[in-house]
Structure formats: C-alpha cells, structure tokens
N, C-alpha and C positions, 0 to 999 in steps of 0.2 A: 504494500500500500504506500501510493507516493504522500509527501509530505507537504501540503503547500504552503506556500510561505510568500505572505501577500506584504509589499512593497509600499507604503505611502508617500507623495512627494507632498516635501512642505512648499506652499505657498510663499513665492517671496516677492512683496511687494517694498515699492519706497525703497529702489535703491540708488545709491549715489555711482557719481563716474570714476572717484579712487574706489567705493567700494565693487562694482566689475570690474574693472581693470588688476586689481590686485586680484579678484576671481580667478580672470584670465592666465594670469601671471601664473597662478597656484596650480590650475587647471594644467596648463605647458610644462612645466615643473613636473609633475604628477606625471603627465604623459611622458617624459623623454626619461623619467626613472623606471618606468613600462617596458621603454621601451629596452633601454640598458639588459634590465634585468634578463627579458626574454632574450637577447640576444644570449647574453652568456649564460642561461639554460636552454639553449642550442646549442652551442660549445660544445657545453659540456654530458648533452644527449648526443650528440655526432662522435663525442670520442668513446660514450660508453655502446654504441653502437660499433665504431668502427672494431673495438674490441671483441663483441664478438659475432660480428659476420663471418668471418671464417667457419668456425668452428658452426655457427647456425647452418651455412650454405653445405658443409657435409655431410651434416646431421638430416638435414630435408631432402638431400640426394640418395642417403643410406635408406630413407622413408619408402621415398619414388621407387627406387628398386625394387625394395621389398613389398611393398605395395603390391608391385607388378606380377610377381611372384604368388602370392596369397591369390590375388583375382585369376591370373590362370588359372592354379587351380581349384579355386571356386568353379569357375566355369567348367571345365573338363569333369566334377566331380557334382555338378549340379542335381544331378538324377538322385544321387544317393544323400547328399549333406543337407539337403533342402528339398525332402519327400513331405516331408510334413508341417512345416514351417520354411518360411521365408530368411529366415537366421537362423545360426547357431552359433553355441557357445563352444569357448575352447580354454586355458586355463590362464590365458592372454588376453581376452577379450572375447567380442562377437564380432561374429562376420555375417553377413547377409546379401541380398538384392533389395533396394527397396524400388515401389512404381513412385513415376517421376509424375510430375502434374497432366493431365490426359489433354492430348491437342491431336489436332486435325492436321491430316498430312494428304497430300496430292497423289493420287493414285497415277502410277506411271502412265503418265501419254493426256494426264488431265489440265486442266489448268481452271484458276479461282472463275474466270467472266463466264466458262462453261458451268461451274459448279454453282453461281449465280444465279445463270440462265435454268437453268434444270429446278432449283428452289424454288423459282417465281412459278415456277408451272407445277412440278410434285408437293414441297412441302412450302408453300408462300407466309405461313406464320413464324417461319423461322431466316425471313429477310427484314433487316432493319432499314429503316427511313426515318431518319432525324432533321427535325425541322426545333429550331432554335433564333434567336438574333441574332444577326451579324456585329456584335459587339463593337467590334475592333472598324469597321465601315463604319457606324455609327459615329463614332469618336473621331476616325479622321476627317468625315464629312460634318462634322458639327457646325460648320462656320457657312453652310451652302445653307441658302435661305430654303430652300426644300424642304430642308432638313431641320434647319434649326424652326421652324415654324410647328414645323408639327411633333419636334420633341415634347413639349409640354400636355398635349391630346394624348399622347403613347401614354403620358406616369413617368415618363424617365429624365432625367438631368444629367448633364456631362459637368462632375465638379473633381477638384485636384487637390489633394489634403496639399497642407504646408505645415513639412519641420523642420523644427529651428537642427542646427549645425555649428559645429566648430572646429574647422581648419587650419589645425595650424603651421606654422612655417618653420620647417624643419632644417636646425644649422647642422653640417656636420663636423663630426669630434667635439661636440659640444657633452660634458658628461657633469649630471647635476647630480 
C-alpha cells in the first residue's frame, strides 16, 4: 500500500525586489550545488561500474551459454519433462515453457487489406470504425474564422495553461 504524502504550497504574497532577488540568488546557489553534487555521484557510479563490468560481462556470457544448453535440452526432452505440467523443478530451480500473449499472425500467401476484406463480409462485428475529433486540426485551424466561429456552438475552447519558470545562466567552473 502506497503512502501518500500530500505537499502544501505557502502563499506568498507582498514581496519586495531585494527580497526575490536574494530568492533568486538562493534558488542559483541551490541549483549549481545540485548540480556539483550529481556530477560527482556520476564519478563516482562510473568508477564503481567500470569496476565491475568485467567480471559482470563474463558472468552474463557464462549465463547465455548455459542458458542455451538447458533450453536445448528442454526442447529435445519436451515429451517427457513437460507431460504433465508446463515446468518443472530441479534442485537448481524450474525450468518451463510458458505461452507468450496470443496474437494474430498472417497465414502464408495472406495479407491484413485481404483479411479486412473477408471481415466486412464473414465476421463484420469484428471491424473497427472510429470516429472521434480531429483534435490536433482543430487547434491548428483555431485562428480560421470557420472555425473559430463555430468553436463556441461545439462546447469547446482552445486555451494554453501558463507556468511560471526559472532559467538560469549557467557559469562554468563556477563551484559554490
């Protein structure tokens, strides 16, 4: 069960220009000690990685083989190990088959606008036809009197939130 943990922001009204400024300042500050910091825990996760790739890239090669090895003979021994269950066990683990999610595959020599065609006429409950708004036409055409006249008759408005932001300009080898 997740925990949630709800966030209040204070209101802050009535302030002066030294007090955002010095905000600002606090805010830049704050960020380039961010950003320090993360850099050198990159450092220092690239050197505990480059430590052991090696010995990882081995180890998952020694895997793949033997993987390969196991799954042959799963399959060569299919009939007998997996008569009565789909897995089994062994003093190492289970091995198994399992079915992958079921999809529809093109019978040799067929193709989808044939398998279309044949739907509309044998099973036609099972062709979809989606009809929706052109969202995306609406909004670029907003400004065509057409359009914009009869946006309001539809129920619909084209409006564009606004957030505030803070960009700041980044010196380099600057370290606070």
């Amino acid at each position: 069960m997740a925990i949630e943990t709800r966030v209040s922001k204070n209101v802050v009204a009535g302030i002066t220009e030294d007090q955002y400024l010095y905000a600002l300042s606090q805010y830049a500050a704050a960020d380039a000690r961010t950003c320090r910091l993360i850099a050198l825990m990159e450092t220092e996760l690239a050197a505990v990685r480059d430590r052991y790739d090696g010995r990882l890239a081995t180890l998952q090669a020694t895997m793949s083989r033997h993987h390969e090895v196991v799954e042959a003979y799963a399959k060569e021994h299919k009939h007998t190990l997996f008569a009565q269950r789909r897995s089994t066990g062994t003093q190492y683990g289970t091995i198994g088959f399992r079915l992958g999610t079921p999809k529809l595959k093109l019978a040799p020599g067929a193709t989808w606008d044939a398998v279309l065609s044949n739907l509309q006429r044998l099973l036609p409950q099972y062709v979809r036809t989606t009809e929706e708004p052109a969202k995306d036409r609406l909004i670029s055409d907003r400004a065509r009197e057409e359009v914009a006249t009869v946006l309001p008759q539809l129920g619909i408005q084209v409006v564009q939130d606004e957030k505030f932001f803070i960009e700041l300009k980044k010196e380099e080898g600057v370290v606070i």
